[in-house]
MDAnalysis code that builds the backbone (N, CA, C; Angstrom):
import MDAnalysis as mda
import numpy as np

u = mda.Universe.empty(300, n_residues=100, atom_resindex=np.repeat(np.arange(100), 3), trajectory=True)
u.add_TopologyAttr("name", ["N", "CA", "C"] * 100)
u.add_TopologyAttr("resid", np.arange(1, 101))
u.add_TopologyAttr("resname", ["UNK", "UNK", "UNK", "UNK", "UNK", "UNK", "UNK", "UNK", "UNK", "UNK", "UNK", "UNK", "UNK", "UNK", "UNK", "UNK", "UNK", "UNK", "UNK", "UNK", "UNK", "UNK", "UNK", "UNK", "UNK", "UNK", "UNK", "UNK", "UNK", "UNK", "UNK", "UNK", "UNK", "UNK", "UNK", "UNK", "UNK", "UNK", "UNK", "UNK", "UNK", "UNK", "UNK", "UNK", "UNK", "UNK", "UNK", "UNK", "UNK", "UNK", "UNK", "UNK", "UNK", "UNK", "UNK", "UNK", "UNK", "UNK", "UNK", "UNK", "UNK", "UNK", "UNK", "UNK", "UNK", "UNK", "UNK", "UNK", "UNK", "UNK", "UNK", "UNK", "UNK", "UNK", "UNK", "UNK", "UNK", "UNK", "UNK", "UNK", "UNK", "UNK", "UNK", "UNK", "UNK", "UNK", "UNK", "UNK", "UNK", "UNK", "UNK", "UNK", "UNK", "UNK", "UNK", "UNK", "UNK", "UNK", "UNK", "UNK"])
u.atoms.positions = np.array([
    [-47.369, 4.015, -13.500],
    [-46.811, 3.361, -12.332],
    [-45.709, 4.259, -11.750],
    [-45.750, 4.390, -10.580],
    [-45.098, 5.504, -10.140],
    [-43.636, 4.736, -9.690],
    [-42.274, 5.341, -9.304],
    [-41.096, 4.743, -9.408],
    [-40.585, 3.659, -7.876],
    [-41.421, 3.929, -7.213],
    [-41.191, 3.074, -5.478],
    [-42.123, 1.543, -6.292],
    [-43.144, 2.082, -6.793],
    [-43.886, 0.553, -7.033],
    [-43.190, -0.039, -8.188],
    [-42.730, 0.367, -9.058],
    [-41.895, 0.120, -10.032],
    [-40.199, -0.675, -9.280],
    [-40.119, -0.161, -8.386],
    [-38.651, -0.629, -7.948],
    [-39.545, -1.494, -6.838],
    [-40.701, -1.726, -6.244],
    [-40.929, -2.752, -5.420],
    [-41.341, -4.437, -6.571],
    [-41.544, -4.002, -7.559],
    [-41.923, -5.015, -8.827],
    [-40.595, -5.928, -8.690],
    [-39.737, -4.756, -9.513],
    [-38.261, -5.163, -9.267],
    [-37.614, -6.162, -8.168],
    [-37.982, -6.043, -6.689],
    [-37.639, -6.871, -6.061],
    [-37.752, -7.946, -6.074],
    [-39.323, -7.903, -6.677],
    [-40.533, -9.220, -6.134],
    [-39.708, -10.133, -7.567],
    [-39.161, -9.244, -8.467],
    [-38.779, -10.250, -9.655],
    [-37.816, -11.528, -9.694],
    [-38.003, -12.422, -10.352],
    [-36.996, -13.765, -10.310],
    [-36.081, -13.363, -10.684],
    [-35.579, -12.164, -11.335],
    [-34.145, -11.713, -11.323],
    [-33.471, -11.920, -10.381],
    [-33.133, -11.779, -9.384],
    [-32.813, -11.911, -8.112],
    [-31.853, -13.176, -7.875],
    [-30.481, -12.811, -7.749],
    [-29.677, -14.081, -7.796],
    [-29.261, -15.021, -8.683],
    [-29.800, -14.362, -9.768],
    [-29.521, -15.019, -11.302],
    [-30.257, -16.243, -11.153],
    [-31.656, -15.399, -10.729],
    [-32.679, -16.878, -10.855],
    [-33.489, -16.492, -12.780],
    [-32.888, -16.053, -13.425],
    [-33.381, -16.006, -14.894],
    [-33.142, -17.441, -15.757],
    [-32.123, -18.184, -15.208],
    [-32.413, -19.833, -15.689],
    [-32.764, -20.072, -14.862],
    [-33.564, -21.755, -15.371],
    [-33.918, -22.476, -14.583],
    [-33.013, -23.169, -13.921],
    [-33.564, -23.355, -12.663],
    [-32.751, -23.516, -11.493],
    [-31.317, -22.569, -11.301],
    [-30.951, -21.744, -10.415],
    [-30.180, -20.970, -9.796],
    [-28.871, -21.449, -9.842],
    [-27.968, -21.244, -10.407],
    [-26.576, -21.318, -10.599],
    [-26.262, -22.636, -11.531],
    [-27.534, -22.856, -12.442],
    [-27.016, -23.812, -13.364],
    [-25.799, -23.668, -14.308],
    [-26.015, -22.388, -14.771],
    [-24.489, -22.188, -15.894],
    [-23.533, -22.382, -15.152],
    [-23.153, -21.871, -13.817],
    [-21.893, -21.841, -13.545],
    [-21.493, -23.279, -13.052],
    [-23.011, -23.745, -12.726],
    [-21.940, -25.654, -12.232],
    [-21.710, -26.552, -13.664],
    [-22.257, -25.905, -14.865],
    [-21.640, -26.764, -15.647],
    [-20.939, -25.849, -16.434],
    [-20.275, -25.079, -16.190],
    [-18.930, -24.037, -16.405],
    [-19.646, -23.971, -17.905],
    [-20.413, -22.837, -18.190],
    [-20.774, -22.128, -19.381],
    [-20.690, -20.677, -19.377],
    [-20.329, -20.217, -20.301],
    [-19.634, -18.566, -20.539],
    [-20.820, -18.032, -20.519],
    [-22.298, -18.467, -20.738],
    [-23.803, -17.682, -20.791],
    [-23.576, -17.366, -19.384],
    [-23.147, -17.712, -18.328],
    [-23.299, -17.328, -16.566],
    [-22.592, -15.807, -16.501],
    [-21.238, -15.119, -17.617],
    [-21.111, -13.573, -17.569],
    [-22.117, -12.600, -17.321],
    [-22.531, -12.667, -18.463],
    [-24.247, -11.881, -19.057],
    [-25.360, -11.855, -18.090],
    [-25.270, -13.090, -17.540],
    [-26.239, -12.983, -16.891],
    [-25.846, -12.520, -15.350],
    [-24.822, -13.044, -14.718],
    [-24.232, -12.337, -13.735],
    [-23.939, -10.536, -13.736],
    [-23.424, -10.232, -14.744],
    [-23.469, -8.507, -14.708],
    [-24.661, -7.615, -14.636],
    [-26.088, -8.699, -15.460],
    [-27.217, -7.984, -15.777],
    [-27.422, -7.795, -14.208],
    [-27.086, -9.054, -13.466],
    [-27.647, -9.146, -11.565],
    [-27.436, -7.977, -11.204],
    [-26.223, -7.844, -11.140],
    [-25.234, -6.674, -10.818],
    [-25.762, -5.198, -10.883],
    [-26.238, -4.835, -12.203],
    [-26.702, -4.041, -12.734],
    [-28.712, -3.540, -11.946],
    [-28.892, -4.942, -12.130],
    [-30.352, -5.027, -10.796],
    [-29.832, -4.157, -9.582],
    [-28.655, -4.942, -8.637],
    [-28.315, -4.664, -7.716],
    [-27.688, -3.313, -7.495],
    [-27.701, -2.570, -8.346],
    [-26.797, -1.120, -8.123],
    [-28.015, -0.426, -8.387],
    [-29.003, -0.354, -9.175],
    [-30.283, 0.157, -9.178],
    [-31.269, -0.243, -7.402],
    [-31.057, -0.618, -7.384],
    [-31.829, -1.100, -5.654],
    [-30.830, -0.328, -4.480],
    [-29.869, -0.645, -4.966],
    [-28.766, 0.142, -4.160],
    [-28.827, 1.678, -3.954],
    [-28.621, 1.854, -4.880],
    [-29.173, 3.567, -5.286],
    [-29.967, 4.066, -4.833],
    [-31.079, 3.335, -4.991],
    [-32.139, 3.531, -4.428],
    [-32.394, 4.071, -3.125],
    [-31.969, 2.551, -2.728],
    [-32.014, 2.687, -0.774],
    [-31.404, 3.613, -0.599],
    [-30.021, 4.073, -1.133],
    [-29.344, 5.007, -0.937],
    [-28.145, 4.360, 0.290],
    [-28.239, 3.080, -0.527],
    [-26.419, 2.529, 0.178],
    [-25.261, 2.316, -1.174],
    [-24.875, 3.954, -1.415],
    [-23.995, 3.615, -2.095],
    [-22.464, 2.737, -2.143],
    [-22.348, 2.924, -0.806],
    [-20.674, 1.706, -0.715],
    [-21.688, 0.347, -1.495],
    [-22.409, -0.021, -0.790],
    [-22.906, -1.214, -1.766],
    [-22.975, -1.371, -3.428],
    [-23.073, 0.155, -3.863],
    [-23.561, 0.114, -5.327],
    [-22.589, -0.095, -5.821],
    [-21.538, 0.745, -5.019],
    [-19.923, 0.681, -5.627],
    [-19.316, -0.468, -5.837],
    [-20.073, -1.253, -4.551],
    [-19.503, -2.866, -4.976],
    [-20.069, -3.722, -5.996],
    [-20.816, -3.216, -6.559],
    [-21.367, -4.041, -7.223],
    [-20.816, -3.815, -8.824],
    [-20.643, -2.026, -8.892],
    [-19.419, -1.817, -10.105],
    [-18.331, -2.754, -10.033],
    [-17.562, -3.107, -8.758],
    [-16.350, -3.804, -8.653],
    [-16.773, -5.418, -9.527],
    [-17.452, -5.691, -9.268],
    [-18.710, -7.019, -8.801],
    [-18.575, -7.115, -10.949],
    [-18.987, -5.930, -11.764],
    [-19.127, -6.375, -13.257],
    [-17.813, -5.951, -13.951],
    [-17.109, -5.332, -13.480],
    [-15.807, -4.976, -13.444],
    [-15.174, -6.386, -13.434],
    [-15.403, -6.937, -12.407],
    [-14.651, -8.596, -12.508],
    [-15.597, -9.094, -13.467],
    [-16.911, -9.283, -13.369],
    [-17.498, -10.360, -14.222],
    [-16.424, -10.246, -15.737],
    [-16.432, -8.762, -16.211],
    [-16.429, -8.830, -17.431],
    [-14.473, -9.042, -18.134],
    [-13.665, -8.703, -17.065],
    [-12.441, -9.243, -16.902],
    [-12.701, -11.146, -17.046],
    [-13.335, -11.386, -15.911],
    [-14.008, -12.894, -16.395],
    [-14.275, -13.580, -18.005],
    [-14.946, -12.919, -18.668],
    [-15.772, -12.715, -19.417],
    [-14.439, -13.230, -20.662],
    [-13.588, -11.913, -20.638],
    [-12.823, -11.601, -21.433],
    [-11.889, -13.103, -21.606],
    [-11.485, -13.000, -20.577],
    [-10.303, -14.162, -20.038],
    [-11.250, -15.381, -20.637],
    [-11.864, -15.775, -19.775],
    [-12.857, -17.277, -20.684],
    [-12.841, -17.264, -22.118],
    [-12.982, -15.875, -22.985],
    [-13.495, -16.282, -24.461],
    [-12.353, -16.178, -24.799],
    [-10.984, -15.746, -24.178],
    [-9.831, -15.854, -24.899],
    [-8.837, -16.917, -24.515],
    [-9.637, -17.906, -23.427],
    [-8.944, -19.168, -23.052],
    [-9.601, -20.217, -24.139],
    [-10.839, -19.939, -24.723],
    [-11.691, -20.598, -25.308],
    [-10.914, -20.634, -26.439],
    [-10.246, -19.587, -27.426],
    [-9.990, -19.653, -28.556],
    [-8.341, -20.220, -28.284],
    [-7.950, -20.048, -27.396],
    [-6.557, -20.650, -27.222],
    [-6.645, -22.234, -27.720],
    [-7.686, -22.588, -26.835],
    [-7.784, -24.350, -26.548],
    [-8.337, -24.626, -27.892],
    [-8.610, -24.194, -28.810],
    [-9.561, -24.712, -29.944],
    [-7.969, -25.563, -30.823],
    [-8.556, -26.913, -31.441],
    [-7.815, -27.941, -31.843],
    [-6.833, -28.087, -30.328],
    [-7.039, -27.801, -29.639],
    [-5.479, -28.287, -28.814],
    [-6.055, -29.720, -28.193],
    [-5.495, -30.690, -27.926],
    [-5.630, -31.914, -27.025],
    [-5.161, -32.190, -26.042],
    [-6.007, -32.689, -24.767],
    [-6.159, -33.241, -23.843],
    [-4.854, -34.073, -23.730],
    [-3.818, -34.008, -22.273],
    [-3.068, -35.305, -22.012],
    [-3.869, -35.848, -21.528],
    [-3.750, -37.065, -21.337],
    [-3.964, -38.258, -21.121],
    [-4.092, -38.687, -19.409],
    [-4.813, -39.318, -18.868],
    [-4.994, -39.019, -17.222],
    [-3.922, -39.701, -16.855],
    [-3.534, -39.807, -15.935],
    [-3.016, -41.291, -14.991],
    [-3.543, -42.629, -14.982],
    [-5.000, -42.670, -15.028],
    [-5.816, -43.464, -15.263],
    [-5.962, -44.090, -16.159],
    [-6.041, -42.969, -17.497],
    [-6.236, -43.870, -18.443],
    [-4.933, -44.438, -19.298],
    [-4.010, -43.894, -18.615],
    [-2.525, -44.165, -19.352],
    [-2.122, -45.482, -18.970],
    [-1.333, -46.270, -20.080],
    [-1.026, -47.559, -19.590],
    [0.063, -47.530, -18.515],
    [-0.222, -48.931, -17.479],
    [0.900, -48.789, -16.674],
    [2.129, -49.499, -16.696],
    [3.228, -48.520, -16.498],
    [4.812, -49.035, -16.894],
    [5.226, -50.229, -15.818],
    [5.440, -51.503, -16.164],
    [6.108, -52.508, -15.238],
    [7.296, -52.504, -15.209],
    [8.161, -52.883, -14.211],
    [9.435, -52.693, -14.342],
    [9.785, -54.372, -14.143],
])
């Protein structure tokens, strides 16, 4: 397979927009750390296509683009281990209310 049909495959692929779960931006609406990985791999799509075409300001953005993901990345798994045993205050809601 020669490398234009090989990078036209590529397009046609459900990669595209981090359609690799089902349904398109599921991790990130229920805030799961699996949405990094899979966001940089995009990224990584997208700088290969980029290249390609030969629009590098685009490719460059897309370094910027896993550059944040993985600053992201970092920050989440080290907010994650912060919060471990820590507890929740209490809402407004569910707190009893003070009468005077």
């Amino acid at each position: 397979m020669r490398r234009k049909e090989a990078l036209l495959l590529l397009q046609l692929a459900p990669v595209r927009e981090g359609a690799l779960i089902p349904g398109p931006g599921r991790l990130a609406v229920a805030q799961r750390i699996e949405t990094f990985p899979i966001g940089i791999a995009n990224n990584v799509f997208f700088i290969v296509l980029f290249v390609d075409a030969r629009l590098y300001a685009d490719a460059g953005l897309q370094v910027v683009y896993i550059v944040l993901g993985v600053m992201g990345w970092i920050a989440w798994a080290s907010s994650r281990r912060m919060l471990v045993g820590a507890t929740r205050k209490p809402s407004l809601k569910s707190s009893p209310q003070i009468r005077r």
